[in-house]
DRENNU-30892 format. One record per residue: residue in one letter; residue number from 1; z, y, x of N, C-alpha, C in turn. Coordinates in steps of 0.05 Angstrom, whole numbers, padded with zeros to 5 digits, always signed. Example, Ala and Ser with C-alpha at 12.3 -4.5 7.8 and 13.67 -1.06 7.14 Angstrom:
BEGIN
R  rest   nr    n.pz    n.py    n.px   ca.pz   ca.py   ca.px    c.pz    c.py    c.px
R     A    1  +00156  -00114  +00264  +00156  -00090  +00246  +00156  -00066  +00264
R     S    2  +00142  -00045  +00257  +00143  -00021  +00273  +00157  +00001  +00258
END
This chain:
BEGIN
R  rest   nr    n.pz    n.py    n.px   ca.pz   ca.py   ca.px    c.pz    c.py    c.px
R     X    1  +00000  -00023  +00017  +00000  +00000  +00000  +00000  +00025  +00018
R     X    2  -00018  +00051  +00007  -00015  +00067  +00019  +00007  +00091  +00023
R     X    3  +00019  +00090  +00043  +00042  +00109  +00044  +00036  +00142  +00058
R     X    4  +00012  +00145  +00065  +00001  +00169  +00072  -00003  +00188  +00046
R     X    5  +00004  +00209  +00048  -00001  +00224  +00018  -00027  +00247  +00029
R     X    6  -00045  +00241  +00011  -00071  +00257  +00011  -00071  +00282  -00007
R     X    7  -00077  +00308  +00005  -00076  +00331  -00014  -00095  +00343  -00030
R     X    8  -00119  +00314  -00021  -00145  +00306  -00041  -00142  +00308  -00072
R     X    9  -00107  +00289  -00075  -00104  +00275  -00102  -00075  +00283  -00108
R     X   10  -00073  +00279  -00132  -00043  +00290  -00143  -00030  +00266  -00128
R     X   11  +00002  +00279  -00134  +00025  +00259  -00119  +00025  +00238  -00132
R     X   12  +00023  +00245  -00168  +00035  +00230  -00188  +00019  +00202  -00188
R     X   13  +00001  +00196  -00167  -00007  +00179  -00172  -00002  +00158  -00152
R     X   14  +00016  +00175  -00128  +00018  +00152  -00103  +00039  +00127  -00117
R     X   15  +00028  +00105  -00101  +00038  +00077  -00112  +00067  +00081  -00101
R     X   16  +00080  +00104  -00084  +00106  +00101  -00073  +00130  +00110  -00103
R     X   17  +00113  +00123  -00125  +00124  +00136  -00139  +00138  +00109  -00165
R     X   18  +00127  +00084  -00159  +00138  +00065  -00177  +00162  +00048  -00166
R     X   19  +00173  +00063  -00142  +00191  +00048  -00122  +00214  +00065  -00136
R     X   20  +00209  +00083  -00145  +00225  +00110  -00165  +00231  +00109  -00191
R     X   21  +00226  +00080  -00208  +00233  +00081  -00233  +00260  +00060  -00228
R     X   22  +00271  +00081  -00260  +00291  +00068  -00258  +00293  +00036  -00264
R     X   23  +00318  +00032  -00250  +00315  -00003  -00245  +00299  -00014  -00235
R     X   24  +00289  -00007  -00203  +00268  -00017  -00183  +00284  -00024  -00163
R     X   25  +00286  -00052  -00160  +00302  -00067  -00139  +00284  -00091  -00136
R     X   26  +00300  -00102  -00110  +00271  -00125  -00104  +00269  -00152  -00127
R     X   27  +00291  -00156  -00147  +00279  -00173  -00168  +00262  -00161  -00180
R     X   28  +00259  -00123  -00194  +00234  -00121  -00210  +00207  -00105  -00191
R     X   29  +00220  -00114  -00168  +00193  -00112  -00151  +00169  -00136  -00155
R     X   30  +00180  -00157  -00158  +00153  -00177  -00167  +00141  -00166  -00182
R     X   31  +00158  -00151  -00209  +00140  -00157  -00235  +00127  -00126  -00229
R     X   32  +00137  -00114  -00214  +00120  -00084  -00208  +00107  -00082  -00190
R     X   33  +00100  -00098  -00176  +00072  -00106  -00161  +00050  -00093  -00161
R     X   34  +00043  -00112  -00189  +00010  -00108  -00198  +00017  -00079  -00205
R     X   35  +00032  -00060  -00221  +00033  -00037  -00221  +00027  -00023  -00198
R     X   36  +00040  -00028  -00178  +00042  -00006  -00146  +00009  -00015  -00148
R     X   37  +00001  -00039  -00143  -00032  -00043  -00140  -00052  -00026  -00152
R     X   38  -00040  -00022  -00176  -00061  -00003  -00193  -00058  +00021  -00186
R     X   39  -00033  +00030  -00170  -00024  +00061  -00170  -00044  +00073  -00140
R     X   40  -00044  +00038  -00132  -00056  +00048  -00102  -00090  +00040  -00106
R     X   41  -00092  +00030  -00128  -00128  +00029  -00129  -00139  +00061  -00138
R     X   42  -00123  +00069  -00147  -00134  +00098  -00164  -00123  +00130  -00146
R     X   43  -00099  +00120  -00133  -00100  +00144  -00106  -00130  +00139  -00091
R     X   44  -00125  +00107  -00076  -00149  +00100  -00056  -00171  +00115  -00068
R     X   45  -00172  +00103  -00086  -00209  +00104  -00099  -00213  +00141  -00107
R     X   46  -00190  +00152  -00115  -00202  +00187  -00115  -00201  +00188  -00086
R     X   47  -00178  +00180  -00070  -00188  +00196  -00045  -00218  +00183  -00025
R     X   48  -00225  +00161  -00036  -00252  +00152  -00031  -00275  +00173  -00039
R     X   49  -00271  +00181  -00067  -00289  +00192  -00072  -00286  +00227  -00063
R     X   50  -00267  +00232  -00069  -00257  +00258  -00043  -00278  +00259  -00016
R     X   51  -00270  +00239  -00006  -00290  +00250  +00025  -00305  +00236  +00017
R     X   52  -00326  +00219  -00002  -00345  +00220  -00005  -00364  +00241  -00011
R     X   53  -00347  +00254  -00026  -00358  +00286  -00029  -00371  +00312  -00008
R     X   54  -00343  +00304  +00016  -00347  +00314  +00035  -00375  +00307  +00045
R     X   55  -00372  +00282  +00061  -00394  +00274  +00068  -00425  +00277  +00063
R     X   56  -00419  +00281  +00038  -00442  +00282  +00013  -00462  +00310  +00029
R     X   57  -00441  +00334  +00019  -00444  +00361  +00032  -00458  +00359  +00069
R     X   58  -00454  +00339  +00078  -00459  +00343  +00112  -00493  +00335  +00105
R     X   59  -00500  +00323  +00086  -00518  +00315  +00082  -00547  +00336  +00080
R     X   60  -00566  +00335  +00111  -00584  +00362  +00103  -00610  +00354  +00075
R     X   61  -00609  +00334  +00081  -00636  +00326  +00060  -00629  +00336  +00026
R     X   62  -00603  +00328  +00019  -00601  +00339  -00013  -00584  +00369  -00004
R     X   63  -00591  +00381  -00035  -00583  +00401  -00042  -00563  +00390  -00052
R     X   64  -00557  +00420  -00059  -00514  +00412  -00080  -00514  +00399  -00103
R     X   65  -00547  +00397  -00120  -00542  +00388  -00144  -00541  +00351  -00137
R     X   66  -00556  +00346  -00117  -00562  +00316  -00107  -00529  +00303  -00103
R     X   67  -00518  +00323  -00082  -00497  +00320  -00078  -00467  +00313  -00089
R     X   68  -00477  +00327  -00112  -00456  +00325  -00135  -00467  +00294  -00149
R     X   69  -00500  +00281  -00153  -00503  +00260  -00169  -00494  +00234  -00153
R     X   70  -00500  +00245  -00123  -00495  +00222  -00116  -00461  +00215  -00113
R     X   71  -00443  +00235  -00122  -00425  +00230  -00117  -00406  +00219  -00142
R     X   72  -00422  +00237  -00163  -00414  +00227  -00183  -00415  +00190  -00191
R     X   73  -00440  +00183  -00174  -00447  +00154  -00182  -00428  +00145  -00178
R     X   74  -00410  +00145  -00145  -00392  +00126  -00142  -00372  +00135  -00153
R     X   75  -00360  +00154  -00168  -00344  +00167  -00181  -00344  +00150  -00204
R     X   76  -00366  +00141  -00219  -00369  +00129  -00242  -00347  +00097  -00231
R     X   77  -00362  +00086  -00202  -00363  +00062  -00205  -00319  +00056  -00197
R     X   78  -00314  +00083  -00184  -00288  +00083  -00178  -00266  +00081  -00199
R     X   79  -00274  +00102  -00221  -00260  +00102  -00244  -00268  +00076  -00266
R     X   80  -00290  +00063  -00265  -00282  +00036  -00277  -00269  +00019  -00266
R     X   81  -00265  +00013  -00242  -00251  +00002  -00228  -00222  +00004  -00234
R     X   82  -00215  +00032  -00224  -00184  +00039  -00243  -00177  +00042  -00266
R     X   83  -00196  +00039  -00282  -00192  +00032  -00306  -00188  +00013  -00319
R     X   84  -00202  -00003  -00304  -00192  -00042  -00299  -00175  -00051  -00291
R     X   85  -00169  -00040  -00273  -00129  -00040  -00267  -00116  -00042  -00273
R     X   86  -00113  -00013  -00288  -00095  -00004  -00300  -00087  -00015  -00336
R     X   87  -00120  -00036  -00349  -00114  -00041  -00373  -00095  -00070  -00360
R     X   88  -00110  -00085  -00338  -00097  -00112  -00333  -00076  -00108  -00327
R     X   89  -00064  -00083  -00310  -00035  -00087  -00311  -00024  -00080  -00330
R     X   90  -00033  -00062  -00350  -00019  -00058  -00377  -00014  -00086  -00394
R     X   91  -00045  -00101  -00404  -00041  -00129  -00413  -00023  -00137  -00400
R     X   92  -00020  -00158  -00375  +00005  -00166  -00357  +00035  -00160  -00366
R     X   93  +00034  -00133  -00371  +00063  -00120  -00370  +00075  -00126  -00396
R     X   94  +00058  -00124  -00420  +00054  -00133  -00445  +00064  -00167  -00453
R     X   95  +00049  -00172  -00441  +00052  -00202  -00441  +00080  -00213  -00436
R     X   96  +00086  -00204  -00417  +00116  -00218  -00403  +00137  -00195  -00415
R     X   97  +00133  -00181  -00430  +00149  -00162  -00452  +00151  -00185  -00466
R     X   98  +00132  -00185  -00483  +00128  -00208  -00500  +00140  -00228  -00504
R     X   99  +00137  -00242  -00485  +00148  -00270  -00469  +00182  -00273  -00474
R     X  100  +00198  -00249  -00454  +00222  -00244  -00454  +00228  -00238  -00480
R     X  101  +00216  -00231  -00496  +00239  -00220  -00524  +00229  -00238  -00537
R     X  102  +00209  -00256  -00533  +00208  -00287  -00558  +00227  -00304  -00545
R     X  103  +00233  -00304  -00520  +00253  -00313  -00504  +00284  -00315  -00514
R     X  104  +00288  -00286  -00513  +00312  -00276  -00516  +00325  -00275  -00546
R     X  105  +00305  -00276  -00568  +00298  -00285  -00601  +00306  -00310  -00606
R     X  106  +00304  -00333  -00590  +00298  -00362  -00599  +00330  -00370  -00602
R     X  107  +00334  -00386  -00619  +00356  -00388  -00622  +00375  -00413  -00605
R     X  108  +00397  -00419  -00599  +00406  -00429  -00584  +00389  -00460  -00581
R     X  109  +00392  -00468  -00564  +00386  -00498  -00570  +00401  -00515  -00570
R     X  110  +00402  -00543  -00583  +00419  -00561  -00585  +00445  -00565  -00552
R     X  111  +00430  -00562  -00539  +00444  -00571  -00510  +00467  -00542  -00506
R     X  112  +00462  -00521  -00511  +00473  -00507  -00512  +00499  -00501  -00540
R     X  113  +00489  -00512  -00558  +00502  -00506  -00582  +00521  -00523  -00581
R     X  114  +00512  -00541  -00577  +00529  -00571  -00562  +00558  -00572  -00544
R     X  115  +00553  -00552  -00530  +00575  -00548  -00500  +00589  -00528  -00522
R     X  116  +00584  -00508  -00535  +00592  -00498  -00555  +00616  -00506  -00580
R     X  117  +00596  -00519  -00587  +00606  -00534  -00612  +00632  -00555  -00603
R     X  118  +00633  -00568  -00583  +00650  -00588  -00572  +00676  -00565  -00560
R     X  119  +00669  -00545  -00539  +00695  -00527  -00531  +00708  -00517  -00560
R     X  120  +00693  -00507  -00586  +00700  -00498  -00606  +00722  -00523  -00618
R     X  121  +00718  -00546  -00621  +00731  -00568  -00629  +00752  -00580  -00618
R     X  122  +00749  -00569  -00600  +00769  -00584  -00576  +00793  -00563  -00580
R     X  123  +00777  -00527  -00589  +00812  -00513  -00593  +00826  -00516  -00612
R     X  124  +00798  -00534  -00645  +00814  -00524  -00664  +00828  -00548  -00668
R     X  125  +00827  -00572  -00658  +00841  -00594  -00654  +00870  -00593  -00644
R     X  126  +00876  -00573  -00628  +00902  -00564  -00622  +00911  -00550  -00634
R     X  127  +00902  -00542  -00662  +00914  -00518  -00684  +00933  -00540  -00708
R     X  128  +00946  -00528  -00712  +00965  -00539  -00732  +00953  -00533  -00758
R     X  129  +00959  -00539  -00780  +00948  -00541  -00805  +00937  -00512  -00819
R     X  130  +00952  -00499  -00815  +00949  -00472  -00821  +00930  -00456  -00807
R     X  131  +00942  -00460  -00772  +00919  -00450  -00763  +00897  -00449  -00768
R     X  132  +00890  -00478  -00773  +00865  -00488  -00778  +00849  -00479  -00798
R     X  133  +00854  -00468  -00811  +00863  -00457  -00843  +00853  -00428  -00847
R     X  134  +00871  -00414  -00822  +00866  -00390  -00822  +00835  -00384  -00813
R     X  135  +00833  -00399  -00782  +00803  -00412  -00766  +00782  -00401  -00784
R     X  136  +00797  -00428  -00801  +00760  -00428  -00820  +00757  -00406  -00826
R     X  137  +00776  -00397  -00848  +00775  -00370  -00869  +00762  -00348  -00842
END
């Protein structure tokens, strides 16, 4: 990832800026990965097209209007690019949202309800009649 900041491109886009949300530690560094990836395909790729621009200009054969098409082309082909990124990491991010709260929804399972259900039995077995009584109610 790129850690050089270019004054080509806004800050808001360096991939260092997702090391800055809250709750970024190295467990939700996996799942923020593909994020920093996208953050660093769409710095890279404007500042690609940045000094493509430049370059463009050194160029004696076109004029400024050439200059501008030809730069626009790869301009086109940069911004689909990051735009592809940025939906896959959106899908991705979605998905395992998803995932965790059908996860976290599902209701206990037997094996669990089980270790449950038996510690629960085992206190009210040591309750005297009333207790027991009260328990239920």
């Amino acid at each position: 990832m790129s850690t050089e900041v270019s004054t080509q491109v806004t800050p808001a886009l360096h991939p260092d800026n997702v090391k800055h949300i809250d709750g970024y530690n190295d467990e939700t560094a996996k799942v923020l990965g593909m994020t920093e990836t996208a953050f660093s395909t769409a710095y890279n790729g404007i500042v690609n097209v940045a000094n493509a621009r430049e370059k463009a200009k050194t160029n004696p054969t076109w004029n400024e209007a050439q200059q501008i098409i030809h730069t626009q082309e790869l301009a086109y082909k940069v911004m689909d690019s990051i735009s592809r990124s940025f939906e896959s990491t959106r899908a991705n991010l979605v998905k395992g949202i998803n995932f965790l709260e059908g996860e976290l929804n599902m209701p206990l399972t037997e094996a669990a309800a089980g270790a449950f259900g038996k510690e629960i039995r085992d206190q009210v077995k040591g309750l005297n009649t009333g207790e027991r009584q009260t328990f239920i109610q």
